[in-house]
Structures are given as structure tokens and as C-alpha cells.
C-alpha positions as CSV (number, residue, x, y, z in Angstrom):
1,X,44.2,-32.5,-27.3
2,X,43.6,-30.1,-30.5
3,X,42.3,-26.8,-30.6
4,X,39.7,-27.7,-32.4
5,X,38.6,-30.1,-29.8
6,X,39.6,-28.2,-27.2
7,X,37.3,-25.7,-28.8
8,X,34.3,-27.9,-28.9
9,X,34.9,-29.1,-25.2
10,X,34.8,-25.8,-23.6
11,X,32.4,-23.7,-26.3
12,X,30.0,-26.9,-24.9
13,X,30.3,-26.6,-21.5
14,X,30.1,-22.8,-21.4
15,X,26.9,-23.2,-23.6
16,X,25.4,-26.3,-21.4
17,X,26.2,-25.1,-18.5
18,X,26.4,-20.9,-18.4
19,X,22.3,-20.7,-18.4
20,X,21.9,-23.2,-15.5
21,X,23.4,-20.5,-13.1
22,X,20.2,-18.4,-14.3
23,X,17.4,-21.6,-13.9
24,X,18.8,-22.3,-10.2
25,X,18.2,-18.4,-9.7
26,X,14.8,-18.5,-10.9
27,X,14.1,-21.6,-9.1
28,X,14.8,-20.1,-5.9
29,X,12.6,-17.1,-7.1
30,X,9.6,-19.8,-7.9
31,X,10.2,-21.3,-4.4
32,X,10.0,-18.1,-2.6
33,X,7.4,-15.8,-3.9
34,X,4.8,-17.4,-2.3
35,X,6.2,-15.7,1.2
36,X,6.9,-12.0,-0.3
37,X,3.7,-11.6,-2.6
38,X,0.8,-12.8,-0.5
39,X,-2.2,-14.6,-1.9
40,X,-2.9,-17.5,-4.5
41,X,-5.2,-15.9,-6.6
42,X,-2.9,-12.7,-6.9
43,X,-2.1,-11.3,-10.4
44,X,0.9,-10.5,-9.3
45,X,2.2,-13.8,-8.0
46,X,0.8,-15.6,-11.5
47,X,2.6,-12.9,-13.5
48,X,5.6,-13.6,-11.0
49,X,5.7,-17.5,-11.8
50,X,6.0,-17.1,-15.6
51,X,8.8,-14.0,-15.8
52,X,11.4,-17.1,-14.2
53,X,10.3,-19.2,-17.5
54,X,10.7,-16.4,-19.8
55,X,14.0,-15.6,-18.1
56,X,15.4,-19.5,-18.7
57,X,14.4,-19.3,-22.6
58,X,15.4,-15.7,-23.4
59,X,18.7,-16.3,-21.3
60,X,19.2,-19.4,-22.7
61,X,19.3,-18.1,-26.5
62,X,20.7,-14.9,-25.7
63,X,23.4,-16.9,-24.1
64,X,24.4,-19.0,-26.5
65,X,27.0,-16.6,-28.6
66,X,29.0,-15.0,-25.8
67,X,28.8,-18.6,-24.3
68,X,30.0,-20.2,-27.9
69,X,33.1,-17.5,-27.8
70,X,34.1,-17.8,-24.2
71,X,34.6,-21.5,-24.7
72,X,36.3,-20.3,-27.9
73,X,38.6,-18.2,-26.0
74,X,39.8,-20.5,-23.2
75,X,40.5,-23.1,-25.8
76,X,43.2,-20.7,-27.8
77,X,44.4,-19.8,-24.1
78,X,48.2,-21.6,-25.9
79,X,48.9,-25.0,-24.6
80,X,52.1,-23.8,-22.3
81,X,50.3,-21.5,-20.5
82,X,46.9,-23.6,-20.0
83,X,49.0,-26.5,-18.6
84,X,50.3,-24.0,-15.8
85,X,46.6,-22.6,-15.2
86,X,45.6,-26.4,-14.5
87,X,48.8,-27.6,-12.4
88,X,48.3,-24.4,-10.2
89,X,44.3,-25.4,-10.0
90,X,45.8,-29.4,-9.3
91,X,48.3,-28.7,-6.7
């Protein structure tokens, strides 16, 4: 595989896949807050349900340059020593 493609495989991944570690987070929170902040018509609970939304987007494009040179950084990882890294994570 190229480093260029190797670039592109793990600079997508990292960017795909980084902010869905934040959305299962805030998916729990969603699930939850009913139990710690009591009441349906609370404020507090409405303003609670859209801060998980606003955490997804913001993360998500806040994310998307350390993401882009993470992926960019295990891809010039050189070939020798990435090949180790994945027969130690095989055997």
C-alpha cells in the first residue's frame, strides 16, 4: 500500500470514526437525564437534551484537523516498523 493511500485510509477512519466516541457519550447522557434532573417540563432537562447535539456538531468539526493529522501520522509510521506493530497485534 502507498503512503498516500495509506494516508487517506487512516486520516478517514480517525475522522469517521474519532467523533462517534463523543455521540455514544452523549447518547448515554440523553438516556439518562431523565433519572438525575427530575421533571418533564424542567428548563433544565430541555436545556440538558440540546447541549449532547451541540456537543456532536462542535466536536465533530473541531475534530476534524487533529483527526486528519493523526491518520496522517500513523500512515508515515515507516512500513518496517508498521508491519511489526500489526504482526504483534495478529499473533
Amino acid at each position: 500500500m502507498s503512503v498516500f493511500r495509506r494516508i487517506i485510509y487512516h486520516s478517514g477512519w480517525f475522522i469517521l470514526f474519532g467523533p462517534l466516541i463523543g455521540a455514544a457519550i452523549a447518547i448515554g447522557i440523553i438516556n439518562f437525564l431523565p433519572a438525575i434532573i427530575g421533571g418533564p417540563d424542567s428548563f433544565l432537562l430541555y436545556f440538558c437534551r440540546t447541549i449532547p447535539e451541540l456537543v456532536i456538531i462542535t466536536g465533530w468539526i473541531y475534530s476534524l484537523l487533529p483527526a486528519w493529522l493523526t491518520g496522517v501520522a500513523c500512515a508515515l509510521i515507516p512500513l518496517k516498523l508498521y508491519q511489526k506493530i500489526i504482526n504483534r497485534m495478529i499473533l
